[in-house]
PDB file of N, CA, C and O in Angstrom:
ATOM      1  N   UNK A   1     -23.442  19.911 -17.272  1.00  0.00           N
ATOM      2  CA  UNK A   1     -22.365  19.025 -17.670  1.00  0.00           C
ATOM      3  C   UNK A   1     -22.477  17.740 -16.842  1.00  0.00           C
ATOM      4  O   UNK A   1     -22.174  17.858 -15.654  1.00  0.00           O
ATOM      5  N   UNK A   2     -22.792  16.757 -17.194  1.00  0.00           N
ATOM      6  CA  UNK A   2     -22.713  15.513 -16.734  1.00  0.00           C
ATOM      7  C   UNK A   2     -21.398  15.378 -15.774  1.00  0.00           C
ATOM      8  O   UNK A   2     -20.410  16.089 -15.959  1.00  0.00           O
ATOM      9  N   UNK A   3     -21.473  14.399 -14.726  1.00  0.00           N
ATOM     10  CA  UNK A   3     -20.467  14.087 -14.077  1.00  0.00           C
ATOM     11  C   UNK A   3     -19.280  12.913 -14.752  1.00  0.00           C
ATOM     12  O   UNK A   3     -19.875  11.850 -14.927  1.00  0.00           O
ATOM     13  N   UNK A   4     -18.188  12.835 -15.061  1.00  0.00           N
ATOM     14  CA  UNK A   4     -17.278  12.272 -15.509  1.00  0.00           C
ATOM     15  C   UNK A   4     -17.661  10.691 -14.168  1.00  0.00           C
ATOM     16  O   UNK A   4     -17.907  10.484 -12.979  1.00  0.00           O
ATOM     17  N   UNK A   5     -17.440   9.906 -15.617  1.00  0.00           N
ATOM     18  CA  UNK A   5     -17.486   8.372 -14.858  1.00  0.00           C
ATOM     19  C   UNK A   5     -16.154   7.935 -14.468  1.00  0.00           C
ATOM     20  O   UNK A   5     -15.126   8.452 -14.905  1.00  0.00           O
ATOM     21  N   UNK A   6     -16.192   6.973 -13.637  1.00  0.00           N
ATOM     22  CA  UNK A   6     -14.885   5.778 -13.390  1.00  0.00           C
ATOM     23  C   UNK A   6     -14.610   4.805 -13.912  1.00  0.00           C
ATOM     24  O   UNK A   6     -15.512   4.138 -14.419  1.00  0.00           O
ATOM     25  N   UNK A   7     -13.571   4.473 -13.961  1.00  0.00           N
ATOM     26  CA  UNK A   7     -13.772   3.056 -14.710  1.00  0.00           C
ATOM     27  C   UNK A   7     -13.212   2.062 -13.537  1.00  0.00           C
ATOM     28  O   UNK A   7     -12.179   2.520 -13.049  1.00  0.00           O
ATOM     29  N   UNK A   8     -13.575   0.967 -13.026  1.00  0.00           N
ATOM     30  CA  UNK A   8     -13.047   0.162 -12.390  1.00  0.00           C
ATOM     31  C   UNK A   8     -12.543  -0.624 -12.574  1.00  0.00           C
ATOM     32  O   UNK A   8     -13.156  -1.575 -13.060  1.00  0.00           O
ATOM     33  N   UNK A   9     -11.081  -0.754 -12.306  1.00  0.00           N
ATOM     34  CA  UNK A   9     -10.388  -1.784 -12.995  1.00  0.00           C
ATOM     35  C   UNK A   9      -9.533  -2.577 -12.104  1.00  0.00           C
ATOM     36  O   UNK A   9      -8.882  -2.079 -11.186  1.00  0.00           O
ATOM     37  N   UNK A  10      -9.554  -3.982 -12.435  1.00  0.00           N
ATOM     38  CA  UNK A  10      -9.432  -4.961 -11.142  1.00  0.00           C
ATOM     39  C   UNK A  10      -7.593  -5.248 -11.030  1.00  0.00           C
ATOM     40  O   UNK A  10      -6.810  -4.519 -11.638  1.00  0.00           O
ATOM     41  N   UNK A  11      -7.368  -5.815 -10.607  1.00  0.00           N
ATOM     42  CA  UNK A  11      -6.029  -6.310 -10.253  1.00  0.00           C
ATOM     43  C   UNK A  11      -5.511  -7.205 -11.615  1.00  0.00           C
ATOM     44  O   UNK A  11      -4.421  -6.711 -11.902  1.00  0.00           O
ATOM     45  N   UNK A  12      -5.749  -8.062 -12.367  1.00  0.00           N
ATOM     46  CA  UNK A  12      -6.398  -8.586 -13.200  1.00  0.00           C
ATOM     47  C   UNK A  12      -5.400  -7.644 -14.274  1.00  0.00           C
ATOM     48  O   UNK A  12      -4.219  -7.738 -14.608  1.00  0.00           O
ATOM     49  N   UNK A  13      -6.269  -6.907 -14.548  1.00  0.00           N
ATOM     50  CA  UNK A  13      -5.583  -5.516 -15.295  1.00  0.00           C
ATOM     51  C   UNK A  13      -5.160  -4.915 -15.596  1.00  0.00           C
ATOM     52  O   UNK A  13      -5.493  -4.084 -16.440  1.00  0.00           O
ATOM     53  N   UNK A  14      -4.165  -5.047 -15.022  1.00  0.00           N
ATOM     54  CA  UNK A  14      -2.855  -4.185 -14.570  1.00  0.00           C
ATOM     55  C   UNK A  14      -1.848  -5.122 -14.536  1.00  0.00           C
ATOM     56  O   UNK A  14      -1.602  -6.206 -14.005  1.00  0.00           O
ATOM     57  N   UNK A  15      -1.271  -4.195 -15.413  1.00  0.00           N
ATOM     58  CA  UNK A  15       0.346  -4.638 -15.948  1.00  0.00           C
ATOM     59  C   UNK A  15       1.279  -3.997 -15.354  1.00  0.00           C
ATOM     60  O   UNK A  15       1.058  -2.864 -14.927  1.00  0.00           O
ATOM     61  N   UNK A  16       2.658  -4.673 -15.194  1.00  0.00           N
ATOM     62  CA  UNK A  16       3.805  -4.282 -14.464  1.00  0.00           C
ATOM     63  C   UNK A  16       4.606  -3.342 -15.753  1.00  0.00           C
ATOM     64  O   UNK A  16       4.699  -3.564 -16.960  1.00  0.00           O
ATOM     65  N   UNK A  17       5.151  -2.145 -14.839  1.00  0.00           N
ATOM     66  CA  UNK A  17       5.510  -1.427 -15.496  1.00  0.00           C
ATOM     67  C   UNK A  17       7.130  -2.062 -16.030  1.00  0.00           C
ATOM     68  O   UNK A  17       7.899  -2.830 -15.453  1.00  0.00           O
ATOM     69  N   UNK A  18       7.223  -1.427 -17.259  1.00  0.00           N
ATOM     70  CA  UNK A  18       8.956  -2.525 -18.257  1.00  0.00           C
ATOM     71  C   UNK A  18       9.839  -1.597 -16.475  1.00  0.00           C
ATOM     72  O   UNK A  18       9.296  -0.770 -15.742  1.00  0.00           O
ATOM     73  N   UNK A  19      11.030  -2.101 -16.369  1.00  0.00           N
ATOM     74  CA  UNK A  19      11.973  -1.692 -15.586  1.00  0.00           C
ATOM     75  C   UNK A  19      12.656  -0.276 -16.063  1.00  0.00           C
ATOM     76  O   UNK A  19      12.952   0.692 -15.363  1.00  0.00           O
ATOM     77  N   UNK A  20      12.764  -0.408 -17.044  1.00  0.00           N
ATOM     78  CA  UNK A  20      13.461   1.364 -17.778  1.00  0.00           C
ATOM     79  C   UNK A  20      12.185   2.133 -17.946  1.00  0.00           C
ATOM     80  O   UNK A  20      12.280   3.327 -17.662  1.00  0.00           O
ATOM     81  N   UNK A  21      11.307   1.814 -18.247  1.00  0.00           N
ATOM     82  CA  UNK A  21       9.997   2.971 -17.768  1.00  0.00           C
ATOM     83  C   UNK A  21       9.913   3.290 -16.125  1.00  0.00           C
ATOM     84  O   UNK A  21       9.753   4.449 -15.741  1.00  0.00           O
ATOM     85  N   UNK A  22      10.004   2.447 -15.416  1.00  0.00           N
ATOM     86  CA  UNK A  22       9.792   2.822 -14.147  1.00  0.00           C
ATOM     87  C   UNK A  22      11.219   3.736 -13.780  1.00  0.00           C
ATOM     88  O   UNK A  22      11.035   4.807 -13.202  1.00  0.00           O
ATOM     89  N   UNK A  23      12.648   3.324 -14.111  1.00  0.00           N
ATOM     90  CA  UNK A  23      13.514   4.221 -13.776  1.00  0.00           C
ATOM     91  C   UNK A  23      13.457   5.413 -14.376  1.00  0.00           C
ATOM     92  O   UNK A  23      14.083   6.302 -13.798  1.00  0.00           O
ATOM     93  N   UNK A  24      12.748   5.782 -15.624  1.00  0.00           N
ATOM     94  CA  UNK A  24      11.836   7.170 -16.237  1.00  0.00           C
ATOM     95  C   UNK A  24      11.914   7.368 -15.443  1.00  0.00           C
ATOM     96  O   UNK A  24      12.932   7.710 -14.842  1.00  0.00           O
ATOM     97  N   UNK A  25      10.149   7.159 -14.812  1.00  0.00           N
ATOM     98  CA  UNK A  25       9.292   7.944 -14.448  1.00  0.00           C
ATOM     99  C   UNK A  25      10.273   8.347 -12.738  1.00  0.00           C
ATOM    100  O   UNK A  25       9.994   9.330 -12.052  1.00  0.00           O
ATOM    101  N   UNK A  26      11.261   7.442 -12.415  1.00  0.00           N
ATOM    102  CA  UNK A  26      11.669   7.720 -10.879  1.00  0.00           C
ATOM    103  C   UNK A  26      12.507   9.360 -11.349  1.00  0.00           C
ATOM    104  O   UNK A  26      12.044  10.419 -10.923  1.00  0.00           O
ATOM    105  N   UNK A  27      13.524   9.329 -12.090  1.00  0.00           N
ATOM    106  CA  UNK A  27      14.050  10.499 -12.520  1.00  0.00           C
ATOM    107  C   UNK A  27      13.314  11.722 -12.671  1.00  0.00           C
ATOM    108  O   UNK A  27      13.609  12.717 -12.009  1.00  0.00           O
ATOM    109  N   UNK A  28      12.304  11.709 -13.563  1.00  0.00           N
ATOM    110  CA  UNK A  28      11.094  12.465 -13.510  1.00  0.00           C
ATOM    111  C   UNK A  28      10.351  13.381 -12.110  1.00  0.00           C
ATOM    112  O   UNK A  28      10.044  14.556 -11.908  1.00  0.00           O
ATOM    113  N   UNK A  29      10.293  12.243 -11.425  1.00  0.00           N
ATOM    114  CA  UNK A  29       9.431  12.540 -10.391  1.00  0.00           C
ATOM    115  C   UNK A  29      10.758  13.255  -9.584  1.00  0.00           C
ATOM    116  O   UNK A  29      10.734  14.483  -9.510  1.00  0.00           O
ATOM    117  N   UNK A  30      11.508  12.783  -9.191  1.00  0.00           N
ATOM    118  CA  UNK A  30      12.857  13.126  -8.531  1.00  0.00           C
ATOM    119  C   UNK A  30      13.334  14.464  -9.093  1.00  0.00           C
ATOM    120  O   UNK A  30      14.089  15.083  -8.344  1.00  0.00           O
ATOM    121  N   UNK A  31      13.190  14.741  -9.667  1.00  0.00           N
ATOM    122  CA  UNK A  31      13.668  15.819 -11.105  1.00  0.00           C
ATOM    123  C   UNK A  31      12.379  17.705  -9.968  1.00  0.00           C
ATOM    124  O   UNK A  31      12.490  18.841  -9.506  1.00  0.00           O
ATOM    125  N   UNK A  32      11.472  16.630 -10.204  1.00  0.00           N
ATOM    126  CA  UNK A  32      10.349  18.065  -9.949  1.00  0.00           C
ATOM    127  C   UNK A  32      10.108  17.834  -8.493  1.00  0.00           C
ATOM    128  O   UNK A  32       9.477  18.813  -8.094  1.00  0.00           O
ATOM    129  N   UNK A  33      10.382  16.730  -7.203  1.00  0.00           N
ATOM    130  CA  UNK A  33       9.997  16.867  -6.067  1.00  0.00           C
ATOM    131  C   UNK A  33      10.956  17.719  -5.476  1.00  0.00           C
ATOM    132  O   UNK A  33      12.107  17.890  -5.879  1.00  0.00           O
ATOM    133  N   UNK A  34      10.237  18.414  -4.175  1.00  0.00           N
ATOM    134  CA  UNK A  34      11.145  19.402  -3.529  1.00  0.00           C
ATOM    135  C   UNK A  34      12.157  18.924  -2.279  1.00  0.00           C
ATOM    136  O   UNK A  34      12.954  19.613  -1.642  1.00  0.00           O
ATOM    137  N   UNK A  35      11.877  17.661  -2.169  1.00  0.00           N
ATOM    138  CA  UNK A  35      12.697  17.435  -1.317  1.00  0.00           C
ATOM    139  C   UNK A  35      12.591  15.447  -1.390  1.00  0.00           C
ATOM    140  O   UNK A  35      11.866  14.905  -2.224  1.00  0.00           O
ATOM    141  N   UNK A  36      13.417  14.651  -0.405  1.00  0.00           N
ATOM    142  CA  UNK A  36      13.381  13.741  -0.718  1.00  0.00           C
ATOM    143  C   UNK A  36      12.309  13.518   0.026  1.00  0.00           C
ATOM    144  O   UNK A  36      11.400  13.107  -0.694  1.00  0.00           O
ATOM    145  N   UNK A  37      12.050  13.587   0.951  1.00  0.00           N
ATOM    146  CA  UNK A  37      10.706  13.148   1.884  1.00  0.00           C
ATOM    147  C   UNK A  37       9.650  12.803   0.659  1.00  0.00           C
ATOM    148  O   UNK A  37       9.227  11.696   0.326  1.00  0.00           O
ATOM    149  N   UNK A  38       9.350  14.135   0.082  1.00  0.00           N
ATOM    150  CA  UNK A  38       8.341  13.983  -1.203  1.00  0.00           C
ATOM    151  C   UNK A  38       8.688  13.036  -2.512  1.00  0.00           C
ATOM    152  O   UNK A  38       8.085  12.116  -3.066  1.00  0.00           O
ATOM    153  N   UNK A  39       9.387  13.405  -2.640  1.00  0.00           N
ATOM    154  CA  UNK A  39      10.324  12.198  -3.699  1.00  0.00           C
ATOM    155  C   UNK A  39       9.919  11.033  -3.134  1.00  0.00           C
ATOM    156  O   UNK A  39       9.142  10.461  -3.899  1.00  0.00           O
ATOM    157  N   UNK A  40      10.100  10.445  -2.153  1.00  0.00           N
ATOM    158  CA  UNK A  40       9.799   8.828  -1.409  1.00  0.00           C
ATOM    159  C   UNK A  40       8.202   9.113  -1.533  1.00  0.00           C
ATOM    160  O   UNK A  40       7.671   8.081  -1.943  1.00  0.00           O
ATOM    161  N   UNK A  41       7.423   9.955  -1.363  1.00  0.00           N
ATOM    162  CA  UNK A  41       5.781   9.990  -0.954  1.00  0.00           C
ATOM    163  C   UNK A  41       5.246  10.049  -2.511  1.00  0.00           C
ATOM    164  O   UNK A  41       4.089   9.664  -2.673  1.00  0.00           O
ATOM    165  N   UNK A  42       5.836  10.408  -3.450  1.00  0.00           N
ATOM    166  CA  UNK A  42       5.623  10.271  -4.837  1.00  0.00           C
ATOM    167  C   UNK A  42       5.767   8.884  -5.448  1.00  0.00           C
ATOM    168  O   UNK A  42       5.037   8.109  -6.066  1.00  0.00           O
ATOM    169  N   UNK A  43       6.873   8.901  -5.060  1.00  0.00           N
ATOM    170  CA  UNK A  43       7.422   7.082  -5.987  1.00  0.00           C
ATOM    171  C   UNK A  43       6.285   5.861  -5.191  1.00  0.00           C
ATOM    172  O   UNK A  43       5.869   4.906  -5.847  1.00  0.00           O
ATOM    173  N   UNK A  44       5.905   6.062  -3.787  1.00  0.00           N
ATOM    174  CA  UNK A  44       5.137   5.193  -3.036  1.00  0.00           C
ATOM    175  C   UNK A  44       4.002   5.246  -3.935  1.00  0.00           C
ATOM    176  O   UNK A  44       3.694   4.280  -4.633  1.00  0.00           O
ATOM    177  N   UNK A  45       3.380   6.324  -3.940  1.00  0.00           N
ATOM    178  CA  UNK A  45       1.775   6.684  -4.795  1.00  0.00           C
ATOM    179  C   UNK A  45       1.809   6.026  -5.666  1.00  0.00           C
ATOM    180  O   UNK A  45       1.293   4.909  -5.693  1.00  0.00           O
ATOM    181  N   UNK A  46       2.323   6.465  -6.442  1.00  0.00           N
ATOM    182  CA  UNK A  46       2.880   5.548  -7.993  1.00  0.00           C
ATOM    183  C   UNK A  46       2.931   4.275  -8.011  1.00  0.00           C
ATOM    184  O   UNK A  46       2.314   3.594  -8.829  1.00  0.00           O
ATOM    185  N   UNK A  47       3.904   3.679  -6.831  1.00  0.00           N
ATOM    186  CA  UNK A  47       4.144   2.434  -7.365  1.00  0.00           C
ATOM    187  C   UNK A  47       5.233   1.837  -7.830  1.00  0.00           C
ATOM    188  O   UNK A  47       5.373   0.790  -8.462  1.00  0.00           O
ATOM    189  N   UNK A  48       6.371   3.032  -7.243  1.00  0.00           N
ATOM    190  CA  UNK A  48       7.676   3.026  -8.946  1.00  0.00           C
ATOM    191  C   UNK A  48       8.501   3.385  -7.684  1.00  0.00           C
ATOM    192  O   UNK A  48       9.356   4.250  -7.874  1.00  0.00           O
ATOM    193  N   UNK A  49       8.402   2.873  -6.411  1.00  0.00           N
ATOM    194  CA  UNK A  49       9.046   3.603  -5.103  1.00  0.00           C
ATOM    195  C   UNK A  49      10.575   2.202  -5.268  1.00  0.00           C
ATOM    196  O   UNK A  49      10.428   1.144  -5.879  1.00  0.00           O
ATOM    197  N   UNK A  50      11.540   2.513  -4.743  1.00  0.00           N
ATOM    198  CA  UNK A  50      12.408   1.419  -4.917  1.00  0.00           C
ATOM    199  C   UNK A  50      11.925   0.471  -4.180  1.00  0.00           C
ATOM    200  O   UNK A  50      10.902   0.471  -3.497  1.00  0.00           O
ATOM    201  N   UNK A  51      12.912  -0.556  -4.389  1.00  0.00           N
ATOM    202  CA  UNK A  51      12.738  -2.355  -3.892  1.00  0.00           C
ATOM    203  C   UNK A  51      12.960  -2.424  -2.731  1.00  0.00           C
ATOM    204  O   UNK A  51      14.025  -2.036  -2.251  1.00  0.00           O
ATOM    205  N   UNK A  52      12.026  -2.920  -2.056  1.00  0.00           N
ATOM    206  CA  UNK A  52      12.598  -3.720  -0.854  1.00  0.00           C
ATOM    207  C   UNK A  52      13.767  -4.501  -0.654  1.00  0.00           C
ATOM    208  O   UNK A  52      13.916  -5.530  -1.313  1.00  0.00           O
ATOM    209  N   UNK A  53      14.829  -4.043   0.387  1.00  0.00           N
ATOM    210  CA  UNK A  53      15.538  -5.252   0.331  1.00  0.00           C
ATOM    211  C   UNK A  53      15.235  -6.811   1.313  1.00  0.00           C
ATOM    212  O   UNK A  53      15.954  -7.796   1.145  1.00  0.00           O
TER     213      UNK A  53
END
């Protein structure tokens, strides 16, 4: 079986997620993490972590 490729994709590329998709995916993630520690270490990964004030 061949090794699965990457695709590299630049900064460029990448689109900002709409604001009600990102509060989705925060519910979501919040929904299945076990605690908040993880909840904050999830939303960071992602990208979808809240705003700085």
């Amino acid at each position: 079986m061949p090794p699965k490729t990457t695709q590299d994709i630049s900064d460029d590329d990448l689109v900002p997620l709409a604001d009600e998709t990102a509060r989705q995916a925060q519910r979501v993630v919040a929904a299945y993490a076990t605690d908040a520690e993880e909840c904050r270490t999830l939303l960071a990964m992602l990208g979808i972590g809240p705003k700085e004030a």
